[in-house]
VMD Tcl script that draws the C-alpha trace (Angstrom):
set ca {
  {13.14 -51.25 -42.75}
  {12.39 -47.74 -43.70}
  {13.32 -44.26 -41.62}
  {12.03 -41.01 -43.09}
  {13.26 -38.04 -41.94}
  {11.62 -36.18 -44.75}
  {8.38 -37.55 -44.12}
  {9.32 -38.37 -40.12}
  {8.34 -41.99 -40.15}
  {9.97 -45.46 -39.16}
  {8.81 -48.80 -40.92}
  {8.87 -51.53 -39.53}
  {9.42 -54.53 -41.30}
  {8.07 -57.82 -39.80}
  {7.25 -61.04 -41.91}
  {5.00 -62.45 -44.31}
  {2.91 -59.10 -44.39}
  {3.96 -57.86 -47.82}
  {6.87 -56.12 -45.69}
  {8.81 -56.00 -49.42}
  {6.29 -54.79 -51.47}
  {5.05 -51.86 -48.62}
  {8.89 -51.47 -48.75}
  {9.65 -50.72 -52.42}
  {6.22 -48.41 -52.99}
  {7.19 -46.28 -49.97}
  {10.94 -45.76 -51.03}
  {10.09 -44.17 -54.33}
  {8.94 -40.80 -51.68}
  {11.93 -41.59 -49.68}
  {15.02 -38.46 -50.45}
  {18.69 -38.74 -50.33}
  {19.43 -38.48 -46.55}
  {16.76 -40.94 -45.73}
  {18.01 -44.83 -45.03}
  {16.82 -47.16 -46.70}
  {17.95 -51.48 -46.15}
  {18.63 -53.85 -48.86}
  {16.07 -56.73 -49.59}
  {17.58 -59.68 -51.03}
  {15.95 -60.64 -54.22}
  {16.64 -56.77 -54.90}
  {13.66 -55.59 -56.42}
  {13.15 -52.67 -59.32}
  {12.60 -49.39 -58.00}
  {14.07 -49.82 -55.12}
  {17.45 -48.37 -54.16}
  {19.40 -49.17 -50.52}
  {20.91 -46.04 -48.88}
  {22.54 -44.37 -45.66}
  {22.26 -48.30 -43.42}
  {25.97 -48.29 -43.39}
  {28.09 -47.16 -40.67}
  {30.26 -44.23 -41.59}
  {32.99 -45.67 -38.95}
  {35.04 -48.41 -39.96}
  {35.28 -49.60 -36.68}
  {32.36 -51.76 -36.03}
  {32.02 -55.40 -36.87}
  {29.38 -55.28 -38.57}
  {29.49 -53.32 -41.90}
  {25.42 -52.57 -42.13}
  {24.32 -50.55 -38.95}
  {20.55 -50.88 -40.31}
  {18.95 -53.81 -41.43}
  {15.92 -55.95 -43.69}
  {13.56 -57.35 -40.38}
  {15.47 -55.24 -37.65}
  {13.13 -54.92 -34.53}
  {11.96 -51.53 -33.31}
  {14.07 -51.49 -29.92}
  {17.25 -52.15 -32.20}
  {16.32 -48.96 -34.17}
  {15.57 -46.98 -31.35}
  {19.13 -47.72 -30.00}
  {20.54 -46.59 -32.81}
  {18.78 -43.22 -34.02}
  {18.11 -42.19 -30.23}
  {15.11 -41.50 -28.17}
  {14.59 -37.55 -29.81}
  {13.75 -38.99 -33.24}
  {12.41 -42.08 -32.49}
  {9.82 -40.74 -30.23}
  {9.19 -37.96 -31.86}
  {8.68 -39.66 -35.87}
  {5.27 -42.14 -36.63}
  {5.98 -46.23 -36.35}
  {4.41 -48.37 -37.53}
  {4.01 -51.77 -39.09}
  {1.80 -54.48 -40.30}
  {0.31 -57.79 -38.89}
  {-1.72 -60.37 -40.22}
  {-4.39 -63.30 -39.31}
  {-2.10 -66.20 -37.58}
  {-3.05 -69.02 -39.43}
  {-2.92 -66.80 -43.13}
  {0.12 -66.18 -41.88}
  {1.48 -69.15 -41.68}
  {0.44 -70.60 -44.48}
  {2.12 -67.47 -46.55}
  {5.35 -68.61 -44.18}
  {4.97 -72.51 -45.00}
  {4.26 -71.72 -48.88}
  {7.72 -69.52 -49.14}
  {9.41 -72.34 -47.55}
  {8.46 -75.12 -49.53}
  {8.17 -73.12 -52.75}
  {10.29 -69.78 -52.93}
  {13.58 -71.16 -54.82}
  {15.65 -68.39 -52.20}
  {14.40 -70.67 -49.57}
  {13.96 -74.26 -50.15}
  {16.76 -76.26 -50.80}
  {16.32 -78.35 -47.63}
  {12.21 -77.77 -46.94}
  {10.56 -78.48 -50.52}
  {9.04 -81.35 -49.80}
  {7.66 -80.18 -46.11}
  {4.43 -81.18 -45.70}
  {1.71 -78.82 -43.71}
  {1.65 -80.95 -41.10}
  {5.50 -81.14 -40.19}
  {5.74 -77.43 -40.52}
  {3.07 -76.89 -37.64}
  {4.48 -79.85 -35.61}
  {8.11 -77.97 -35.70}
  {6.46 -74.84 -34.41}
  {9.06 -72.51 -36.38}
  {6.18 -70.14 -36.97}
  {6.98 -66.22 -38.27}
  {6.27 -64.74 -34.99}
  {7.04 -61.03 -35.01}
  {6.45 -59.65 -31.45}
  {9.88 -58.60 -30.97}
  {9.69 -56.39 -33.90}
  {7.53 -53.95 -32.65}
  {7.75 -54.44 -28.54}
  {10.41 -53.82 -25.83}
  {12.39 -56.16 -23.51}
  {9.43 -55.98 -21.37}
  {6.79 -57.19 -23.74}
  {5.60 -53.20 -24.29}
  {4.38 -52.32 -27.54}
  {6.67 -49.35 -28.72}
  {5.10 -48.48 -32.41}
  {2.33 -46.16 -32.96}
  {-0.09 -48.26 -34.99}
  {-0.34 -52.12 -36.28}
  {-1.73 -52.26 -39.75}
  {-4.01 -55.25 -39.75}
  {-2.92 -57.06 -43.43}
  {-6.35 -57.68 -44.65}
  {-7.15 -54.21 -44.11}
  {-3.89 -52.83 -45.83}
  {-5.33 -51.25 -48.76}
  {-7.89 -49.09 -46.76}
  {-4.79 -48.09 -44.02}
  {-2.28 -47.47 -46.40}
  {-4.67 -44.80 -47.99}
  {-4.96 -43.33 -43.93}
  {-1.50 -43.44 -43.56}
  {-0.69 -41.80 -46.73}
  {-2.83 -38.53 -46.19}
  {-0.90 -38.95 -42.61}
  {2.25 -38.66 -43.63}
  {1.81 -36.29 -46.66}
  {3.07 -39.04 -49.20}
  {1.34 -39.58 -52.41}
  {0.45 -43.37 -51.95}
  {-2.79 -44.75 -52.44}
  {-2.16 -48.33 -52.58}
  {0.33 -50.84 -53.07}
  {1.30 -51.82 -56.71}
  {4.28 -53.91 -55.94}
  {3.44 -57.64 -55.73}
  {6.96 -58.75 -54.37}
  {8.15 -62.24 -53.35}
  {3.95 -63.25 -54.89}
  {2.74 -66.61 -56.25}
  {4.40 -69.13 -53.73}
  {0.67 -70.11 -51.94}
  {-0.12 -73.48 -51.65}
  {-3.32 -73.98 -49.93}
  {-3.68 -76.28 -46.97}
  {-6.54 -77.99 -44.55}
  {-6.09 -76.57 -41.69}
  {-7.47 -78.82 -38.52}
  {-9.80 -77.33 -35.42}
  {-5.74 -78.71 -33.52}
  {-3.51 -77.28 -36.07}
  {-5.42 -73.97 -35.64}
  {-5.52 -74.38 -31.78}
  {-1.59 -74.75 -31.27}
  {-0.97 -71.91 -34.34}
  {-3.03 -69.54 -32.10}
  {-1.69 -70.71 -29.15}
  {1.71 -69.80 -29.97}
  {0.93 -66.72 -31.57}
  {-0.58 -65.26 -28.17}
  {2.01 -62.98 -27.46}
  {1.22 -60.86 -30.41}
  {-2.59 -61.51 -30.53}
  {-2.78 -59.24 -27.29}
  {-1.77 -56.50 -30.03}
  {-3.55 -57.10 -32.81}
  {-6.58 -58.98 -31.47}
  {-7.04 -61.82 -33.57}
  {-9.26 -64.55 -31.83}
  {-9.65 -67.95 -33.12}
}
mol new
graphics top color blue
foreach p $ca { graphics top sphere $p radius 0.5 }
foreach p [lrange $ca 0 end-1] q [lrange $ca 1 end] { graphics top cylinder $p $q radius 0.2 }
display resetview
């Protein structure tokens, strides 16, 4: 998660949409009083600051965090800046999406200690699918970010929202948390009950089976 107040943007981070490598490109034009959340494997070039409360007082030591939804943040920085600064964050294709998901899981040594040996078919039978709507709507189901970056088109966007927001990015160099994918068959049923569960955000990002 990323809040500019330089640039007056929010980021927000959902998964399995190179979150982490957006993440670490877009820090490097990110200044001192800017916050910035720790990603866990850290990454070079990319340096955590001001997602700690100040007080003492609360339970929890980090008062911003990695995947934290959009109505969280909004709590926190107040409706002045959070209406006022550009959000935004990025989506992608349902079933690429949870292949990404079921590749990191069986693959990504961070992650699987218990799910190596999951086969395709047991991860869509679970149905623990990297559904993000939460990130980026209210309690009501509203969407309450300012654009949704379609993945496949994150190249051409990022360019967009560079020249947007003044930054000097043209693309994204950082190939973070790459070479888990392990390609799958995906059946005409597997595909129907991926989609199916992933309606909630397809009314957002319009991706159709």
């Amino acid at each position: 998660m990323l809040l500019s107040h330089t640039h007056k943007f929010i980021f927000v981070k959902t998964r399995k949409t190179a979150g982490t490598s957006i993440e670490v490109d877009l820090s490097k034009f990110m200044s001192d009083e800017d916050i910035v959340t720790p990603i866990i494997p850290e990454e070079p070039g990319h340096i955590p600051r001001n997602f700690q409360w100040e007080d003492r007082k609360y339970s929890s030591k980090n008062k911003f965090y990695n995947h934290m939804p959009a109505i969280e943040i909004e709590s926190k920085v107040g409706d002045r800046i959070y209406n006022s600064y550009f959000k935004f964050c990025v989506e992608r294709e349902p079933i690429d999406k949870c292949v990404s998901h079921y590749s990191m899981k069986r693959n990504s040594p961070t992650h699987n200690a218990k799910t190596r040996n999951l086969s395709w078919e047991k991860y869509v039978m679970a149905g623990d699918f990297p559904i993000d709507t939460d990130k980026y709507t209210d309690q009501k189901g509203n969407l309450i970010v300012d654009r949704i970056i379609r993945f496949e088109n994150l190249e051409n966007e990022i360019s967009d929202l560079s020249k947007k927001l003044n930054i000097g990015l043209e693309t994204i160099t950082t190939r973070a948390k790459s070479g888990f994918r392990t390609e799958v068959d995906v059946t005409p049923e597997q595909k129907e009950r991926i989609y199916s569960a992933f309606e909630s955000s397809n009314r957002f990002t319009g991706y159709e089976i």
